[in-house]
C-alpha positions as CSV (number, residue, x, y, z in Angstrom):
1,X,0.0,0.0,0.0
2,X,2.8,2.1,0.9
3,X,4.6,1.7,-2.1
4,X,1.5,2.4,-4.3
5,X,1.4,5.6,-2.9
6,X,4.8,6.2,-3.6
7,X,4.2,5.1,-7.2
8,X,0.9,7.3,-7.3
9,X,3.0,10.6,-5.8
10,X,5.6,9.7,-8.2
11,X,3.6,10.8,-11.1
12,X,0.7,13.3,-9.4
13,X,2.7,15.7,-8.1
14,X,6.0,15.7,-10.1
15,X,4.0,15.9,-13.0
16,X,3.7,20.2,-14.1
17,X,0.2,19.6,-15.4
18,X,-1.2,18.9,-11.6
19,X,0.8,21.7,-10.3
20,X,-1.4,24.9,-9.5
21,X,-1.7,27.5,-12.1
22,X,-0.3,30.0,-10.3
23,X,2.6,27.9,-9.6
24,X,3.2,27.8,-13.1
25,X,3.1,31.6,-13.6
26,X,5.9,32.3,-11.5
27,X,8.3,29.2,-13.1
28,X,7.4,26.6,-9.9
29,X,6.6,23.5,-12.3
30,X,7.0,20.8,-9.4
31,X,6.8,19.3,-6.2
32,X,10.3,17.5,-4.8
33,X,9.5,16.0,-1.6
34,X,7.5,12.6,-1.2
35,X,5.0,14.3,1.1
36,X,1.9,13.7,0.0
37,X,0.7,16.8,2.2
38,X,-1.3,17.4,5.3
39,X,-3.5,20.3,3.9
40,X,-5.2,23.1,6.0
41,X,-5.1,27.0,5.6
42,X,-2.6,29.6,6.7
43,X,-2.1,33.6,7.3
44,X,-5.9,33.2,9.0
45,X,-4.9,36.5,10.9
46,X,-1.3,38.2,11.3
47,X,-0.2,36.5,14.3
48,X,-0.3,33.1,12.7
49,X,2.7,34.1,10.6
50,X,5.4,35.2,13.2
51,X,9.1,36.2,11.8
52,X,11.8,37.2,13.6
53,X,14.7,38.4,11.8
54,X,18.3,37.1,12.6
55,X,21.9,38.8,12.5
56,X,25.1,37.5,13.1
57,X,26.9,37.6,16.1
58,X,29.8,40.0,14.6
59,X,26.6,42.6,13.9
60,X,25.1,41.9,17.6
61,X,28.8,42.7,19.1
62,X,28.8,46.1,16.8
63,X,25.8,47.5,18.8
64,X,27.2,48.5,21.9
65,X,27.7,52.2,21.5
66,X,26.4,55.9,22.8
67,X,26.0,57.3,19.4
68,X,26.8,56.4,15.7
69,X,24.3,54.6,13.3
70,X,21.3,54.7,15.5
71,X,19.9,50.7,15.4
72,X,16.5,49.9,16.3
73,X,14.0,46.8,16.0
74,X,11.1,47.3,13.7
75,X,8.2,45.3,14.8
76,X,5.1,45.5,12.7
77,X,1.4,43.6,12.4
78,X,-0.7,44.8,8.8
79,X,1.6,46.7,7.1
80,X,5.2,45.9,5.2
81,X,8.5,46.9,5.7
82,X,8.4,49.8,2.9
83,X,5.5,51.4,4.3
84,X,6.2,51.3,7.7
85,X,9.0,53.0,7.3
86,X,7.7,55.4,4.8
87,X,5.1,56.8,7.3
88,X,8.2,56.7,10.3
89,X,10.0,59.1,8.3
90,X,6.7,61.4,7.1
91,X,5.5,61.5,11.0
92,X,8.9,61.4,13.0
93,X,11.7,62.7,10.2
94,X,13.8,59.7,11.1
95,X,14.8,57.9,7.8
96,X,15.5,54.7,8.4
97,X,17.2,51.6,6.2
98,X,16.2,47.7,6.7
99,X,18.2,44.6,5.9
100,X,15.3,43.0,4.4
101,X,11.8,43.3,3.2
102,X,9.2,41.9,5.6
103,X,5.5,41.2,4.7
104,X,2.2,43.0,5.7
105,X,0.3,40.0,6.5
106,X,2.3,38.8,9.0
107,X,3.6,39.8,12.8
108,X,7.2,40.3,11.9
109,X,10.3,41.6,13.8
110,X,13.7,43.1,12.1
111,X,16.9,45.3,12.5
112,X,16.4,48.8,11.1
113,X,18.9,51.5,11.6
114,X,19.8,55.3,10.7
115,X,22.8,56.0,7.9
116,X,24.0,58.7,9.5
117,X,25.3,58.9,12.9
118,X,23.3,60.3,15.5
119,X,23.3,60.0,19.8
120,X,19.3,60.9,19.3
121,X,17.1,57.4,19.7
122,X,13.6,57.5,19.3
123,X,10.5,54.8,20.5
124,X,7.4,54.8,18.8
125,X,4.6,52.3,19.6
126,X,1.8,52.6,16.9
127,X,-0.8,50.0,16.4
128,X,0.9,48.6,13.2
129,X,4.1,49.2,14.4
130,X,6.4,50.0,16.6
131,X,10.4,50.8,17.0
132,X,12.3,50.1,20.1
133,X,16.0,51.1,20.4
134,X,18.9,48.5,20.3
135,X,21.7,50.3,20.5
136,X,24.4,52.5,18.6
137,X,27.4,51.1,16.1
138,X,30.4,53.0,14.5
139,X,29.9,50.7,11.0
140,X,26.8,50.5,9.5
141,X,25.2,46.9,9.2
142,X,25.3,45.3,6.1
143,X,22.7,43.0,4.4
144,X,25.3,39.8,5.1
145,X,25.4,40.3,8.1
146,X,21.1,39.2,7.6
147,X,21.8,35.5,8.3
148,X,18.3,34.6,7.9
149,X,15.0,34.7,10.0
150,X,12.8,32.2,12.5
151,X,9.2,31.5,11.2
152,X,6.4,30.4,13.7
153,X,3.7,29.4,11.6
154,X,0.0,28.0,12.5
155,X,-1.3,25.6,9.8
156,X,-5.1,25.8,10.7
157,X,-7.0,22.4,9.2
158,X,-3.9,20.8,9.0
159,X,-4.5,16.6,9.7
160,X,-2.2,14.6,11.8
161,X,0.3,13.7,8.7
162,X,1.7,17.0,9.2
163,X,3.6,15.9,12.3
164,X,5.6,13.2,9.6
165,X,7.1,15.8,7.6
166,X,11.3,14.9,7.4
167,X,12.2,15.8,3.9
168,X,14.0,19.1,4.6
169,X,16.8,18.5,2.2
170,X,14.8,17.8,-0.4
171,X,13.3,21.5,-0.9
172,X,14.4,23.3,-4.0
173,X,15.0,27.1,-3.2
174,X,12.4,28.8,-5.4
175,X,10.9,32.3,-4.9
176,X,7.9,31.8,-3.7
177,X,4.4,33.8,-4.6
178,X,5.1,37.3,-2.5
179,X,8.4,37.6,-4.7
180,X,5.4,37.9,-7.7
181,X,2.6,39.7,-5.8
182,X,1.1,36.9,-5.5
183,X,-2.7,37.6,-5.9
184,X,-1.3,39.8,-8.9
185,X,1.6,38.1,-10.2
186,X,2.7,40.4,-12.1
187,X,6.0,42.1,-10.8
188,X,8.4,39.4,-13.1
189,X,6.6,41.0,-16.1
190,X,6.5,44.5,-15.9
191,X,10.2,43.7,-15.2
192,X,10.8,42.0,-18.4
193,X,8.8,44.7,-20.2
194,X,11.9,47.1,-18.7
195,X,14.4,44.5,-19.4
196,X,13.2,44.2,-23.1
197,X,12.9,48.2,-23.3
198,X,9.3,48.3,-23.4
199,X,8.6,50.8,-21.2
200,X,5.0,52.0,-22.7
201,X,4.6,48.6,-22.2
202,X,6.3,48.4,-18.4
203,X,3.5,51.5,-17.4
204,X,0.6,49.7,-18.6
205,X,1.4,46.3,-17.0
206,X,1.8,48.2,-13.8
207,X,-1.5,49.8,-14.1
208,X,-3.7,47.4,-16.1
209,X,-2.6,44.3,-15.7
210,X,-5.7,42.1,-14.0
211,X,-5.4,38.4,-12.5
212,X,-7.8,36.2,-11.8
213,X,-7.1,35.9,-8.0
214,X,-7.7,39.5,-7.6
215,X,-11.0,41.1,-6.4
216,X,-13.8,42.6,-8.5
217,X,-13.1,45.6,-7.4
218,X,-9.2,46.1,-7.9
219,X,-10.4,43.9,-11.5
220,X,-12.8,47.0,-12.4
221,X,-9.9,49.6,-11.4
222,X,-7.7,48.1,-13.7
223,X,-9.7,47.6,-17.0
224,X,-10.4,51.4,-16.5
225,X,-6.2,52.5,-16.4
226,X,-6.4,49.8,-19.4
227,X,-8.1,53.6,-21.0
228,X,-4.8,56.2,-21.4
229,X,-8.3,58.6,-21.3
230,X,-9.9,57.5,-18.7
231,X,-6.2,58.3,-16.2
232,X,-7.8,61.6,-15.0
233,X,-10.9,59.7,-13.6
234,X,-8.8,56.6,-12.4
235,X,-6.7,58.9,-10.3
236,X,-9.8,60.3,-8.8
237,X,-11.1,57.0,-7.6
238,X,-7.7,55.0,-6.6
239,X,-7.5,53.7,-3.2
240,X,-4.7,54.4,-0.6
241,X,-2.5,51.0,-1.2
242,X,-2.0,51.9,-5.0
243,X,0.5,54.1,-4.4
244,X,2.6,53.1,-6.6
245,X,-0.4,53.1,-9.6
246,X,-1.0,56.7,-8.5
247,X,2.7,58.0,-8.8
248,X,2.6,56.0,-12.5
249,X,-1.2,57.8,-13.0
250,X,0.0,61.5,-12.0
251,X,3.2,61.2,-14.1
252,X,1.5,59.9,-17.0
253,X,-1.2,62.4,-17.0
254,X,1.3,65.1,-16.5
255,X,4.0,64.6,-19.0
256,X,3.0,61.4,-20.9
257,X,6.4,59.9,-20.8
258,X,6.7,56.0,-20.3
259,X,10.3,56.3,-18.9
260,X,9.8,59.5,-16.7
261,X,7.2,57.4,-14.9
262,X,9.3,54.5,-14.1
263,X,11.9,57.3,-13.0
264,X,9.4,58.8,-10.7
265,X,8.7,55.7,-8.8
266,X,11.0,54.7,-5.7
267,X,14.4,53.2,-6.6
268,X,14.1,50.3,-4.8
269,X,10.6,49.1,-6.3
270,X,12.4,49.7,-10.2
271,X,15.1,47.5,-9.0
272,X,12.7,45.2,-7.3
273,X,10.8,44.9,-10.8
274,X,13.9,43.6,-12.7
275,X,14.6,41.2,-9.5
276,X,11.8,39.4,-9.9
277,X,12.2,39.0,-13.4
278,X,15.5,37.5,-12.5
279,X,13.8,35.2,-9.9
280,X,11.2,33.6,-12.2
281,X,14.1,33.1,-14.8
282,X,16.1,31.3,-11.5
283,X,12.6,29.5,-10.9
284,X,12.6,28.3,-14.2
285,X,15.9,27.1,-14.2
286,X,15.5,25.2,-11.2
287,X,12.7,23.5,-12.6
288,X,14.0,22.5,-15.6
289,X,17.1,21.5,-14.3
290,X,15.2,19.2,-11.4
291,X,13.0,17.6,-14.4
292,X,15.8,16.9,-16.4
293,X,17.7,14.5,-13.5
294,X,20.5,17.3,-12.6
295,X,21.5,16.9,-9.0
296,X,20.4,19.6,-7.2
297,X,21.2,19.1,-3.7
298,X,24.4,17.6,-3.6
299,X,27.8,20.1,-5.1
300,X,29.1,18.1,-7.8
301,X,33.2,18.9,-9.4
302,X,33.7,22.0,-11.1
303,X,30.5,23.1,-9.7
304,X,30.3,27.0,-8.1
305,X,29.3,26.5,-3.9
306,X,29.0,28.9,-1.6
307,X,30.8,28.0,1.6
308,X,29.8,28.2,5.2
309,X,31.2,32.1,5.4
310,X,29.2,32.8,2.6
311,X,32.4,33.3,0.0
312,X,31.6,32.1,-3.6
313,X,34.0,29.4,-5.2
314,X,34.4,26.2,-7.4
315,X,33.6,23.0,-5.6
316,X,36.8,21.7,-3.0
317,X,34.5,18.7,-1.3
318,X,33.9,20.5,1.6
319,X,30.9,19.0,3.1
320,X,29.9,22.8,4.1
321,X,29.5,24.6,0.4
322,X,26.1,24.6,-0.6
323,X,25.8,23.9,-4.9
324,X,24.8,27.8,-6.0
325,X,23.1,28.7,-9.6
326,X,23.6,31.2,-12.0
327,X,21.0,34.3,-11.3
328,X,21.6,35.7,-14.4
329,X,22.6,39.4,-14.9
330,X,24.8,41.3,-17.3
331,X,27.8,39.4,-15.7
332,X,26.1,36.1,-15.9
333,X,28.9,33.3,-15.8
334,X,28.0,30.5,-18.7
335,X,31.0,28.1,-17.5
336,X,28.0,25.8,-15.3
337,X,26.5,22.6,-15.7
338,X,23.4,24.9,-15.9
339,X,24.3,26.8,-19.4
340,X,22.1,24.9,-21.0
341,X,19.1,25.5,-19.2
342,X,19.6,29.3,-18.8
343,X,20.6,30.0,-22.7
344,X,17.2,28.2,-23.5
345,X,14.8,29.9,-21.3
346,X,16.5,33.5,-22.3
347,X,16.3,32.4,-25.6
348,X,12.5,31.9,-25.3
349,X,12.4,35.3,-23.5
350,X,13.6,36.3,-26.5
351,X,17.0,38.6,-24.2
352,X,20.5,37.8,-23.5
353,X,22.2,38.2,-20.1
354,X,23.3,41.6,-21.6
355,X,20.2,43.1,-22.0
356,X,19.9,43.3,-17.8
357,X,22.4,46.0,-18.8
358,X,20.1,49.3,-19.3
359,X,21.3,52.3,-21.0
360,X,18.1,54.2,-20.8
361,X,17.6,53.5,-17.2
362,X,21.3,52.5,-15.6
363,X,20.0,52.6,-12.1
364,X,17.8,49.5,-12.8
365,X,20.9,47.5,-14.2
366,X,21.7,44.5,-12.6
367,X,24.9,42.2,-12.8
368,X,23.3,39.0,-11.1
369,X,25.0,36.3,-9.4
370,X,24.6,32.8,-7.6
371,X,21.9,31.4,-5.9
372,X,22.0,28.2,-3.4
373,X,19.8,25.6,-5.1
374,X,18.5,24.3,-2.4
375,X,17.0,25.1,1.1
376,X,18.3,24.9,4.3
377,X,15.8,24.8,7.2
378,X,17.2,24.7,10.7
379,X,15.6,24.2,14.2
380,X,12.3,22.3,12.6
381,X,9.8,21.6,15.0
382,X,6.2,21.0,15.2
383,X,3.9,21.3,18.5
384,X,-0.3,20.9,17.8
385,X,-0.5,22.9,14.3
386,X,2.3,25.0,14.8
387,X,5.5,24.5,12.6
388,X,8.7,26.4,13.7
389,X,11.9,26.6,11.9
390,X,15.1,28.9,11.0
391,X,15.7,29.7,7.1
392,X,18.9,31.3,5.7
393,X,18.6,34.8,4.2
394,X,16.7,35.1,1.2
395,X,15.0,31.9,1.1
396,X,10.9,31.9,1.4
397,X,9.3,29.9,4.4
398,X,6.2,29.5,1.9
399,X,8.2,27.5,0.0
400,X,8.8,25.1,2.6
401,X,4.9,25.4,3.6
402,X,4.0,24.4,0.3
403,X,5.9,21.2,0.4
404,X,4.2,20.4,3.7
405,X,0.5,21.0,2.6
406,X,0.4,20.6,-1.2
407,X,-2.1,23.3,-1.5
408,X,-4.5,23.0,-4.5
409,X,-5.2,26.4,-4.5
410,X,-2.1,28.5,-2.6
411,X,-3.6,32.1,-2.8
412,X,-7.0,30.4,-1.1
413,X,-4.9,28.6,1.5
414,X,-2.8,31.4,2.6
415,X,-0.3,31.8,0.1
């Protein structure tokens, strides 16, 4: 019986068509563990989702000070990272920089710190956030010294199978759905659009572009930017959390200019467009390379590791590097096992690695890099419904979530 199960896993879930749509869309085309999931719902309410970001020991030892780079800890409930700290620096005139991007729906904790040197320190407790002082350092903290963050995570209407999951190094290290905005996956494409120097075409993803996980309402909204005449009466009707549609809106009304748009929007949301092209490319990769029988997990010779103090190098069997993938960029490095894979997918794009390269828009240029193929989740545990575990920087605990319950439908189980 066992083994029929096996056999019956073998070819439901590592087959692409069974994987959900959405999946798909953002370059996921499989399942790797044996799981056959426990089911059940997440992200009920906030506090279901608890992260806690961690930094090294050489950053804690930093923060000892009476003035410098003012260091805080952000915590928030309802509201991401960008915002939060938009609305710190509008109400309190404190700008302040994060090592990371944390989500709104979510109870999340993180590092965020001043890049200038001050001896003031200010506390703030808000409703959806507040900021407590840490401490004081003479260097500011860099984003490697982010070594990753602890999830606490409720699986409501999970069954009992979910107390058997063991298959953590198994899990392929995919962006997962937020990376996309996941109701509206559409942040990989208006990225491409840049990439391929469509930037009329850029502006209207970012303000038309509907999904079919998105409300009727935000659906309506849309079809009416899909109308360059109809701007002035979208920009009269747009709600508070498109910001970013109403910078693109004003702009576009105002001077009619594609690139002058994308200018006006925050830096790091033009870069973040081009990443997450990048990441779906990466996605795709790792899912081409998993269905053609590459070995994924283990660092094989010639191969390019990262080792245990995060330093980028070929394979030395050393039991400690980690096998890394090309994330392509204008410096992308061809000499991999992986070539293959990545010249075919930016083939069907229809780019090169050069192209991420931008002369009209140099800021949102990106070089690329490496990747760890696979995850590493530390300090699992599971008491009642409540899965606990440590991840490395940059890798998604949904990821690992959707190994555990197999969703059929993510975005309606929490995704």
């Amino acid at each position: 019986c066992i083994y029929l199960r096996r056999i019956y896993f073998s070819v439901h879930y590592c087959d692409s068509s069974v994987i959900p749509k959405i999946d798909s869309e953002i370059g996921i085309l499989y399942y790797t563990t044996d799981f056959l999931g426990c089911g059940g719902i997440i992200k009920n309410q906030n506090d279901d989702f608890i992260v806690s970001e961690i930094i090294s020991e050489k950053a804690h030892s930093k923060i000892c000070l009476e003035s410098g780079f003012a260091v805080y800890k952000l915590q928030k409930n309802g509201i991401d990272t960008t915002h939060a700290l938009n609305e710190i620096f509008r109400k309190y005139g404190i700008r302040l920089k994060s090592l990371g991007l944390k989500d709104a729906s979510a109870v999340t904790e993180q590092f965020v710190f001043t890049t200038y040197k001050t001896n003031r320190h200010l506390e703030i407790n808000k409703s959806k956030y507040s900021l407590k002082k840490v401490g004081f350092t003479d260097k500011l903290i860099s984003k490697k010294e982010m070594i990753g963050n602890h999830f606490s995570i409720k699986i409501n209407g999970a069954s009992n199978e979910l107390s058997k999951f063991s298959e953590f190094d198994k899990i392929l290290n995919f962006y997962g759905y937020q990376r996309f905005g996941s109701r509206r996956p559409v942040t990989h494409l208006v990225g491409r659009a840049m990439i391929q120097k469509d930037f009329a075409g850029a502006v209207d993803l970012l303000l038309s572009f509907t999904s079919q996980y998105d409300n009727i309402e935000n659906t309506k909204l849309r079809e009416l930017m899909s109308d360059v005449s109809k701007y002035p009466e979208a920009l009269k009707i747009i709600p508070k959390n498109m910001d970013l549609e109403k910078i693109a809106l004003k702009e576009m009304i105002e001077h009619s200019d594609p690139v002058k748009t994308i200018r006006a929007l925050p830096l790091q949301i033009r870069r973040f467009f081009v990443q997450s092209y990048q990441s779906y490319i990466f996605n795709h990769t790792l899912s081409m390379s998993f269905d053609a029988g590459e070995e994924l997990f283990v660092p094989q010779s010639d191969d390019v590791c990262y080792n245990k103090n995060g330093e980028l190098g070929k394979f030395e069997n050393d039991p400690l590097q980690r096998l890394s993938i090309p994330f392509v960029g204008y410096s992308y490095y061809k000499k991999t096992r992986f070539h293959y894979y990545v010249e075919k997918i930016l083939r069907d794009e229809g780019i090169t690695h050069k192209d991420f390269f931008s002369k009209e828009l140099q800021e949102i240029s990106n070089e690329g890099g490496f990747r760890n193929s696979s995850i590493q989740c530390d300090d699992y545990s599971v008491k009642d419904n409540v899965v606990s575990f440590s991840l490395s920087r940059g890798s998604f605990a949904t990821v690992i979530l959707r190994e555990i319950i197999k969703p059929e439908n993510p975005l309606t189980s929490g995704f």
